[in-house]
C-alpha positions in Angstrom: 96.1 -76.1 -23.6 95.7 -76.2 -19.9 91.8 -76.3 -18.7 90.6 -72.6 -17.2 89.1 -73.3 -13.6 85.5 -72.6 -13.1 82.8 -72.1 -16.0 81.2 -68.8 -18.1 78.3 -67.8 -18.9 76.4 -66.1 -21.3 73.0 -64.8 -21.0 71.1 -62.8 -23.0 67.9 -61.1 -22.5 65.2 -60.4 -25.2 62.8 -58.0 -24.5 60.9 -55.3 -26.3 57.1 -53.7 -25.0 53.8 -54.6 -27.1 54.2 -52.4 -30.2 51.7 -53.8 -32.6 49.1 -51.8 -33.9 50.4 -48.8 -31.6 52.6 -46.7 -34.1 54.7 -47.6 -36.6 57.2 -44.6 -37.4 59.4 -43.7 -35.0 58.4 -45.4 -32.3 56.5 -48.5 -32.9 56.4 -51.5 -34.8 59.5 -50.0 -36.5 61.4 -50.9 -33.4 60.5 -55.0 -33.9 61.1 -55.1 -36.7 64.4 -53.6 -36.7 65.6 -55.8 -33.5 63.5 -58.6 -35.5 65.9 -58.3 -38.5 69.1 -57.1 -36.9 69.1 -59.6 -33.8 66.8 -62.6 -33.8 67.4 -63.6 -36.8 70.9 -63.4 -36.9 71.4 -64.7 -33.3 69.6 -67.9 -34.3 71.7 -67.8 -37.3 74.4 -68.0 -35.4 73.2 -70.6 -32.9 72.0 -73.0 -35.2 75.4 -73.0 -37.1 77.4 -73.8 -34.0 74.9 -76.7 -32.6 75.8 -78.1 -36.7 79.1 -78.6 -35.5 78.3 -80.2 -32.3 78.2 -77.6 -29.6 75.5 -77.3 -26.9 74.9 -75.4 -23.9 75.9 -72.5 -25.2 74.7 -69.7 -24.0 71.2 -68.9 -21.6 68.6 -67.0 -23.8 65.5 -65.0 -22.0 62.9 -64.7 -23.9 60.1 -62.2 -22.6 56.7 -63.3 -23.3 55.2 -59.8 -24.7 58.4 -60.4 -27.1 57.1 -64.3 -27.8 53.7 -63.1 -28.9 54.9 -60.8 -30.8 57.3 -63.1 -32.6 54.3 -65.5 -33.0 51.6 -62.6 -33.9 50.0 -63.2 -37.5 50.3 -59.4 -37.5 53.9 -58.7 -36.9 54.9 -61.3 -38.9 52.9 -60.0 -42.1 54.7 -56.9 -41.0 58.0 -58.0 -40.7 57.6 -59.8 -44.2 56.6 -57.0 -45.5 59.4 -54.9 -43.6 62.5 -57.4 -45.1 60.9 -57.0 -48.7 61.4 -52.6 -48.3 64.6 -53.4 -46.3 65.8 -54.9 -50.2 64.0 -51.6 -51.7 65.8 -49.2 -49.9 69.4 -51.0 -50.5 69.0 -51.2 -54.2 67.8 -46.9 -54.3 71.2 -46.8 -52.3 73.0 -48.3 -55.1 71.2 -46.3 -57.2 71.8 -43.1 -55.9 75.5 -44.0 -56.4 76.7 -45.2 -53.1 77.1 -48.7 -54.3 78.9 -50.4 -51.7 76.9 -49.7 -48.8 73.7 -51.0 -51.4 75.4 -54.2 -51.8 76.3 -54.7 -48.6 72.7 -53.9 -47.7 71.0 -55.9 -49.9 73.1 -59.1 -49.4 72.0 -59.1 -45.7 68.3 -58.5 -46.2 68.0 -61.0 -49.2 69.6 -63.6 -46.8 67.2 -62.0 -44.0 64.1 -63.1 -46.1 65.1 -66.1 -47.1 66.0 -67.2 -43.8 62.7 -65.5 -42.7 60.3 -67.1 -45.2 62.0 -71.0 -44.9 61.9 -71.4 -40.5 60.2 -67.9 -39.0 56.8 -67.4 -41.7 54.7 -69.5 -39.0 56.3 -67.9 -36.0 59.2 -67.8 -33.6 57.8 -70.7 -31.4 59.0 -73.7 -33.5 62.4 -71.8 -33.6 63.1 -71.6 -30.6 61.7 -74.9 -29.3 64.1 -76.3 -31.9 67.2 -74.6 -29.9 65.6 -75.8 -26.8 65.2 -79.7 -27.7 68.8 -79.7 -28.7 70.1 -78.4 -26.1 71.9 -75.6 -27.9 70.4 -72.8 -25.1 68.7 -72.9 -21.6 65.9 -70.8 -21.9 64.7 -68.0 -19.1 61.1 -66.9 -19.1 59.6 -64.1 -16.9 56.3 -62.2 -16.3 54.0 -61.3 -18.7 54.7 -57.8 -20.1 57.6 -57.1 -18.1 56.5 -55.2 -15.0 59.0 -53.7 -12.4 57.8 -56.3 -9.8 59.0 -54.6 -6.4 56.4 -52.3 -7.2 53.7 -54.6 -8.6 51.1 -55.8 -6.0 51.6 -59.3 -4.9 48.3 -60.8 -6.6 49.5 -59.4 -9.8 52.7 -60.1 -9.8 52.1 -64.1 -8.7 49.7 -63.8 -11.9 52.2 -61.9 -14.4 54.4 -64.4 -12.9 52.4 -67.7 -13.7 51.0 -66.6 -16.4 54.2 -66.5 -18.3 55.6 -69.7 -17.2 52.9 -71.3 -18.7 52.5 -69.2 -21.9 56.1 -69.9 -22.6 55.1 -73.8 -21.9 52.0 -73.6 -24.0 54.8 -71.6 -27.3 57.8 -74.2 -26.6 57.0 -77.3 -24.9 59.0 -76.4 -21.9 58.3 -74.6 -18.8 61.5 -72.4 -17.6 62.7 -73.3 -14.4 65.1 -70.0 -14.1 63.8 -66.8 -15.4 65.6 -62.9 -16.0 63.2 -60.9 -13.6 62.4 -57.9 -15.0 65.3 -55.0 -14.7 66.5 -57.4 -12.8 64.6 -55.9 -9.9 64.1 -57.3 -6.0 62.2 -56.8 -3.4 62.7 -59.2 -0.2 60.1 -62.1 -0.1 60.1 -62.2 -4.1 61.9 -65.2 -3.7 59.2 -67.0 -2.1 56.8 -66.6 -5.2 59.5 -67.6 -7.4 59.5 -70.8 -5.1 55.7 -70.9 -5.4 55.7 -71.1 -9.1 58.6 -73.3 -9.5 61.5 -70.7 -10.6 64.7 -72.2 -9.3 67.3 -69.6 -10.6 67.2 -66.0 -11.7 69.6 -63.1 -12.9 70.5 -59.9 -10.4 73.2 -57.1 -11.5 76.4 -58.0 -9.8 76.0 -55.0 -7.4 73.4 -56.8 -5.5 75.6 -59.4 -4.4 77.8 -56.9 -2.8 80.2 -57.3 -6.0 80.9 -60.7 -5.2 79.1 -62.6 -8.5 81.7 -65.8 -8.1 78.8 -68.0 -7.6 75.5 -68.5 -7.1 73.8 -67.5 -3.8 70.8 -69.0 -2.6 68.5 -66.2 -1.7 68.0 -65.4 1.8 65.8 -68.9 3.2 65.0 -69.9 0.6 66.8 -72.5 -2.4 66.1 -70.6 -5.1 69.0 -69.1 -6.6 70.7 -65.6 -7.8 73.4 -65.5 -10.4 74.6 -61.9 -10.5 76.5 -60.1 -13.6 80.2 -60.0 -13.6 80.6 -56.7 -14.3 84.2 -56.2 -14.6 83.4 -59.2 -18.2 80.3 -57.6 -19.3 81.5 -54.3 -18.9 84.5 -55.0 -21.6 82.2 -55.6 -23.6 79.7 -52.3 -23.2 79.5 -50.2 -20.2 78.1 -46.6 -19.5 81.4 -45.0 -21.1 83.4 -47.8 -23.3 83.0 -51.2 -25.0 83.8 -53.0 -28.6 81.1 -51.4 -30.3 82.5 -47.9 -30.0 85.5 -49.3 -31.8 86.5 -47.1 -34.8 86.2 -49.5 -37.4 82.4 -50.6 -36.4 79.4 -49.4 -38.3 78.1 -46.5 -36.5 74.6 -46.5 -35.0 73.3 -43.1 -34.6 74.0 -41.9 -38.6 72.3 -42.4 -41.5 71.8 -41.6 -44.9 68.4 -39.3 -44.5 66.9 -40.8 -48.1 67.2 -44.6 -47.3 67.0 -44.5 -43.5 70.6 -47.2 -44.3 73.5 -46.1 -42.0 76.9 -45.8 -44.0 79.2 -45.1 -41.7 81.9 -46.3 -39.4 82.0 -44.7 -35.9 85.4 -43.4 -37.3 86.1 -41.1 -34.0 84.1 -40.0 -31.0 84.4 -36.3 -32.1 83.6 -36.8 -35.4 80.3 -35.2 -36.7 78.0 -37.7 -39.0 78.5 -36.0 -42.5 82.6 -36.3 -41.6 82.7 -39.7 -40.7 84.6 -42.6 -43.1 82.4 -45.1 -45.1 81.9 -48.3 -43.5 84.0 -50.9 -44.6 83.2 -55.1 -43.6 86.7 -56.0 -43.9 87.8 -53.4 -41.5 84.9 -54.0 -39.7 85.7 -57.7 -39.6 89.8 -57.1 -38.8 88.2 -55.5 -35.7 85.7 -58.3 -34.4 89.0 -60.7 -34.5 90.6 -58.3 -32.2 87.9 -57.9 -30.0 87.2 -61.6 -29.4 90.9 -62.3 -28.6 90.5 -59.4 -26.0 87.3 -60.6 -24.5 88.7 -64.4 -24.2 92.0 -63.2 -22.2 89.4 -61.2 -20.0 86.8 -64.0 -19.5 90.4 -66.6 -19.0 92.0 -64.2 -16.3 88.6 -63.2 -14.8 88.0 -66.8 -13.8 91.8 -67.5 -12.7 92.0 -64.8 -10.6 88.3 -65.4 -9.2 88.9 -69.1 -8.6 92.2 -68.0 -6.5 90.2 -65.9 -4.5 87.6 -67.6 -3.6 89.9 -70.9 -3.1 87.9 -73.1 -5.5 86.2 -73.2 -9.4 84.4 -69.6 -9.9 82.2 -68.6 -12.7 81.8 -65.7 -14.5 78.3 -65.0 -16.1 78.5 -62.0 -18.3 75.2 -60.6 -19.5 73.6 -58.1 -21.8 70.2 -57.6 -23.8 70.2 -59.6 -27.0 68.9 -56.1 -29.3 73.0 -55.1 -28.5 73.9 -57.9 -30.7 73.0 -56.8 -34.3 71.2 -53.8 -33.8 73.1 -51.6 -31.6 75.9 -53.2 -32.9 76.3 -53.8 -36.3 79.0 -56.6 -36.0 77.7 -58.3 -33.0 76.5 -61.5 -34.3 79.8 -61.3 -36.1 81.6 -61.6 -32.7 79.3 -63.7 -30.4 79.4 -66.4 -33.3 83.6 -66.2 -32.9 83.8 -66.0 -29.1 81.6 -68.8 -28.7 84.2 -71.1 -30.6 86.9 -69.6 -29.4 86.6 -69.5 -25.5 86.2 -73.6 -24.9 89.5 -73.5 -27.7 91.2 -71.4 -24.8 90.0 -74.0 -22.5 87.3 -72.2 -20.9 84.3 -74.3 -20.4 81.2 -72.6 -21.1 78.0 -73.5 -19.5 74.4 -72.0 -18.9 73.0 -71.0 -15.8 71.3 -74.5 -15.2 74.7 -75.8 -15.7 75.9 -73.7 -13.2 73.5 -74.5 -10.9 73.4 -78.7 -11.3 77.9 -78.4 -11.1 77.4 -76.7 -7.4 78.6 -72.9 -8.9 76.7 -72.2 -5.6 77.9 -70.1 -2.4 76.6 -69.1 0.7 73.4 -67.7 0.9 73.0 -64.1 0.7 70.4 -61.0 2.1 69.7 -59.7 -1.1 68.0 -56.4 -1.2 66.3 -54.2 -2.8 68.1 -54.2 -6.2 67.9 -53.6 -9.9 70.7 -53.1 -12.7 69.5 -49.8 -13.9 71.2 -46.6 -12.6 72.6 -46.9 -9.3 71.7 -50.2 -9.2 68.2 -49.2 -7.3 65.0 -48.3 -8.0 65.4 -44.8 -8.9 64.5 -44.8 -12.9 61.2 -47.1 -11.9 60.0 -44.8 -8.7 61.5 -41.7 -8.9 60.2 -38.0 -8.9 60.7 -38.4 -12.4 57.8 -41.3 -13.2 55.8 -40.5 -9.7 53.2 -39.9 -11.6 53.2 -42.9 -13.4 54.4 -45.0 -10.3 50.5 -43.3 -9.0 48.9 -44.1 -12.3 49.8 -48.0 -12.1 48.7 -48.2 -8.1 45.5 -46.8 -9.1 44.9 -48.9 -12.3 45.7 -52.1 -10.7 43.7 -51.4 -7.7 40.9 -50.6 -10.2 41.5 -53.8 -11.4 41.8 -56.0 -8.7 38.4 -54.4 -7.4 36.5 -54.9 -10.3 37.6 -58.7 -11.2 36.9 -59.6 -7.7 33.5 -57.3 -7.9 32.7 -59.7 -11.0 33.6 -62.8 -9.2 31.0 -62.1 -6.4 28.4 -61.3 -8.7 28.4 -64.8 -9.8 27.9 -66.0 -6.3 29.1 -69.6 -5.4 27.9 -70.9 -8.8 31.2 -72.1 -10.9 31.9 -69.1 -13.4 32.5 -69.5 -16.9 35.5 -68.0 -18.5 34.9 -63.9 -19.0 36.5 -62.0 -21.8 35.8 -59.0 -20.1 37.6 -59.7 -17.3 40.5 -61.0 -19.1 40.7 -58.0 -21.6 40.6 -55.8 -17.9 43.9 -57.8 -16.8 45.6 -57.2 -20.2 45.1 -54.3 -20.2 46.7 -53.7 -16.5 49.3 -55.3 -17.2 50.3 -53.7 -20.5 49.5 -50.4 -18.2 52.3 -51.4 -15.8 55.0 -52.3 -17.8 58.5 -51.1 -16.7 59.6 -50.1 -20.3 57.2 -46.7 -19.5 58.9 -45.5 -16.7 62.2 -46.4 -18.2 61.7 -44.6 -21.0 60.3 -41.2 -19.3 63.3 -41.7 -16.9 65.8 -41.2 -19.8 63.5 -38.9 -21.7 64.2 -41.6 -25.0 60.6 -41.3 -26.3 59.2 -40.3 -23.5 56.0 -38.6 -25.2 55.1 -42.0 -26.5 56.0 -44.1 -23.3 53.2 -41.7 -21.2 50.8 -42.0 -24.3 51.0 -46.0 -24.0 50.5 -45.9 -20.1 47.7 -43.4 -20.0 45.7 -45.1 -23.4 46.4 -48.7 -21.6 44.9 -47.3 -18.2 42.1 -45.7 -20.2 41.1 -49.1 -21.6 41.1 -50.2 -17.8 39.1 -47.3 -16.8 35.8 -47.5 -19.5 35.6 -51.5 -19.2 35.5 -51.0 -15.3 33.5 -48.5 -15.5 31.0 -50.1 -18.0 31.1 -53.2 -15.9 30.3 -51.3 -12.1 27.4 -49.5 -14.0 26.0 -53.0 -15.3 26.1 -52.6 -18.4 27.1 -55.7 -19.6 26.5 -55.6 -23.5 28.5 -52.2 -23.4 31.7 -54.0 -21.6 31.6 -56.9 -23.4 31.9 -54.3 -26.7 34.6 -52.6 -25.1 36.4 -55.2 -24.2 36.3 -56.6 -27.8 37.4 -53.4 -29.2 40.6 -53.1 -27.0 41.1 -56.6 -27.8 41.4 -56.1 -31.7 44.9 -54.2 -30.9 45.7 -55.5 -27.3 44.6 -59.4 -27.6 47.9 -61.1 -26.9 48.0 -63.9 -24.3 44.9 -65.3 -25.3 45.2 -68.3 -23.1 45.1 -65.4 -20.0 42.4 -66.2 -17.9 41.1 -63.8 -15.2 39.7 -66.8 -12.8 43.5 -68.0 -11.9 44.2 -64.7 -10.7 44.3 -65.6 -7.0 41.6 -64.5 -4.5 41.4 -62.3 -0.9 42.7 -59.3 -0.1 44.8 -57.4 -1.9 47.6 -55.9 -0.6 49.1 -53.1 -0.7 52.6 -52.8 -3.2 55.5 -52.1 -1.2 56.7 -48.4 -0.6 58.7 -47.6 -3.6 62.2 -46.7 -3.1 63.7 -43.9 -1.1 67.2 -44.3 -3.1 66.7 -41.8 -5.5 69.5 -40.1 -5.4 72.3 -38.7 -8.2 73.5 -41.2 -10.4 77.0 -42.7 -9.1 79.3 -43.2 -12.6 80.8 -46.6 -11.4 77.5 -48.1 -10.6 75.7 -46.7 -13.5 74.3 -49.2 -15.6 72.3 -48.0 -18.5 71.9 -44.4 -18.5 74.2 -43.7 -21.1 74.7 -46.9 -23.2 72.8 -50.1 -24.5 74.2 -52.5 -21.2 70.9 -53.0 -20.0 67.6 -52.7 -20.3 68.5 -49.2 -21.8 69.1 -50.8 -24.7 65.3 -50.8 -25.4 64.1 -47.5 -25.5 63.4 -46.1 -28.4 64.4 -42.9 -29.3 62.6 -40.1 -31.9 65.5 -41.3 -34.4 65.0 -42.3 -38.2 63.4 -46.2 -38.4 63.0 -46.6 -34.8 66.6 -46.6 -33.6 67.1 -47.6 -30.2 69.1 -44.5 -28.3 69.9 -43.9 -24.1 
């Protein structure tokens, strides 16, 4: 077979908020566990099996580090033990209750979930994934701390959310990232200077930002750092706002399920179709499907790059990219397909590549003006900063100014004397940052939990308030005992430390955006389907089902 010009990529992002120890049912730890079970593992399945036969470089994997810790949490992973053993429970009173088929299926998949969870995740997801990293089998992205919308974020924070995860992911997996997914893939202009600060050398936009041009690569404005935009026309086939494989017929449907074991038994069967009429799901059909799909998504990554290479007069690439929690838990059959396409694209002579590949074989244009960007709808800022979330867009400038203030208040009490490390101050900056995170304003945006996403932004910003409040009244015994307190359900990062936060004045975070228009249909990207960050909001639905 003739060799494909040019190189794809796949890149998947992993993200879900801190969820431990706030809520379990339906919004909550539910939620890991369900990605935990229906994704990760699987997806590491899947990887591991392919680097056994020899392949490498398959695919670029971000990894959020609010997601690491809770994959490495003693908590979450007593929880999700604990989760995998009901999951068993639940398929068995299925068979019981006399749908037999769907028990089977159910419990064959969560017996080989806990056996694959007890023999390589028991001590955490670090050694798992540093094993995929040493062999080569995925580049790994990092990324801020607990997902912040960074054109938004004050520039002291965001340079700490920033290094601060570069090194927690070092400190988990041996490996500091040199590319990273920024968060909703949002821009501001002079962002790429602080990736260039801390070392970041590539990072993912939506293709929209490039002015629909995602061929290659472009350095960003003067600087060498580099942005690899989606293909959207590729990542798109597979799930966009209206269409995409998992809507298939023949796939397990999502959004129905079987009220007394919380199991869904259903194919999608037809769009119209209400949940009680739908057809039983069946893996052979199921399967019959996924073979269809993949040999429609190779033809469409093959053509893509011909016709992009012929375009652009030399070797193109094609980067198609989606959030990893599609893959297993949105869509049943995911893994099933990402396991098949990855063998089957190099057989149709594609050569498939990460980002870092991309980036070392010269898959790198001209440089380009980037502006303000994200991939959520209408590919600006409007679901982070508009009317809808002003009041939570005030709440964070308030909290972090709160912040900022106090730390550096805390700092000049010490005078020029060298400080020691302060858990107080450290327990102030988790708690800002858990205060800011984008998945808040997303989710009141699309009104998918939205109750729950205000409840985690105002009890966050509480936290802030009473520690700051203790500590400008001087009561030191009273902060530290706060601080320990929010710390018993908020003490992830524990390497954080508040003294590399960086000194002087703080400025002010940039004016948020004035593009806050209607949504436009064909740049829509996430307000109606799991292509984007969408994909992790959490609806009221049974077990903590993700829904837009």
């Amino acid at each position: 077979m003739s060799e494909v010009p040019g190189q794809f990529t796949l890149v998947l992002h992993s993200h879900l908020p801190w969820l431990a120890h706030h809520g379990r049912w339906p919004v909550g730890e539910e939620w890991l566990y369900q990605s935990w079970a229906a994704s990760y593992l699987p997806l590491v399945d899947v990887l591991r099996t392919l680097a056994a036969e020899g392949r490498s470089h398959l695919l670029t994997l971000g990894i959020t580090p609010v997601l690491a810790a809770q994959l490495d949490d003693p908590h979450c992973l007593a929880g999700m033990h604990h989760w995998l053993g009901n999951w068993q429970l639940r398929a068995d009173e299925a068979a019981l209750a006399g749908n037999v088929a769907l028990g089977r299926h159910e419990h064959r998949l969560a017996a080989k979930a806990l056996a694959d969870f007890e023999t390589n995740w028991r001590h955490g997801a670090a050694p798992v994934w540093r094993q995929l990293i040493d062999a080569e089998t995925i580049e790994l992205l990092g990324g801020p701390l607990a997902h912040p919308f960074q054109p938004l974020l004050d520039p002291r924070l965001r340079a700490f959310q920033l290094a601060e995860g570069l090194a927690d992911a070092h400190q988990r997996w041996g490996h500091t990232p040199r590319g990273i997914w920024a968060p909703e893939c949002g821009y501001t202009p002079g962002m790429e200077v602080g990736y260039a600060d801390a070392g970041v050398t590539h990072f993912m936009v939506d293709g929209p930002a490039l002015r629909g041009d995602s061929s290659l690569g472009r350095p960003v404005r003067e600087s060498d750092v580099i942005a690899f935009g989606r293909d959207l026309h590729v990542s798109y086939r597979v799930w966009s706002p209206k269409s995409g494989y998992p809507g298939q017929s023949a796939y397990r449907d999502f959004h129905h399920y079987d009220h007394a074991t919380g199991l869904k038994p259903s194919r999608v069967t037809g769009k119209s179709v209400e949940g009680p009429d739908k057809a039983p799901y069946d893996p052979e059909l199921a399967a019959a499907a996924v073979g269809r799909d993949v040999d429609d998504f190779v033809r469409t990554v093959v053509e893509r790059l011909c016709s992009e290479s012929a375009r652009i007069g030399r070797p193109a690439l094609v980067v198609a990219a989606f959030d990893t929690e599609l893959f297993g838990h949105w869509w049943h059959e995911g893994p099933q397909w990402l396991a098949q396409v990855l063998r089957a694209l190099p057989e149709a002579g594609v050569t498939v590549g990460t980002l870092a590949d991309a980036r070392d074989r010269g898959f790198v244009g001209a440089p380009v003006p980037l502006a303000d960007s994200s991939w959520g709808s209408g590919k600006d800022w409007r679901v982070w900063a508009g009317d809808q979330v002003r009041d939570l867009v005030e709440l964070n400038d308030e909290i972090i100014r709160l912040t900022l203030d106090t730390v550096d208040k805390m700092r000049e009490s010490h005078g020029d004397a060298p400080s020691l490390r302060d858990p107080v101050a450290d327990q102030l900056l988790r708690e800002a940052v858990l205060t800011v995170s984008s998945d808040w304003a997303f989710m009141v945006s699309k009104d998918s939990a939205a109750g729950y996403a205000r409840e985690r932004a105002h009890q966050h910003a509480h936290a802030v308030r009473e520690i700051a409040a203790a500590v400008g009244a001087g009561q030191v015994a009273k902060a530290g005992q706060l601080a320990a307190g929010w710390g018993a359900a908020d003490g992830l990062f524990p390497a954080l430390d508040a003294r590399r936060l960086g000194v002087g004045h703080r400025a002010t975070a940039p004016e948020q955006a004035t593009a806050v228009g209607s949504d436009d249909s064909t740049a829509e990207s996430g307000a109606a389907a799991p292509v984007s960050d969408a994909e992790r909001a959490s609806a009221s639905v049974p077990v903590g089902e993700k829904r837009i």
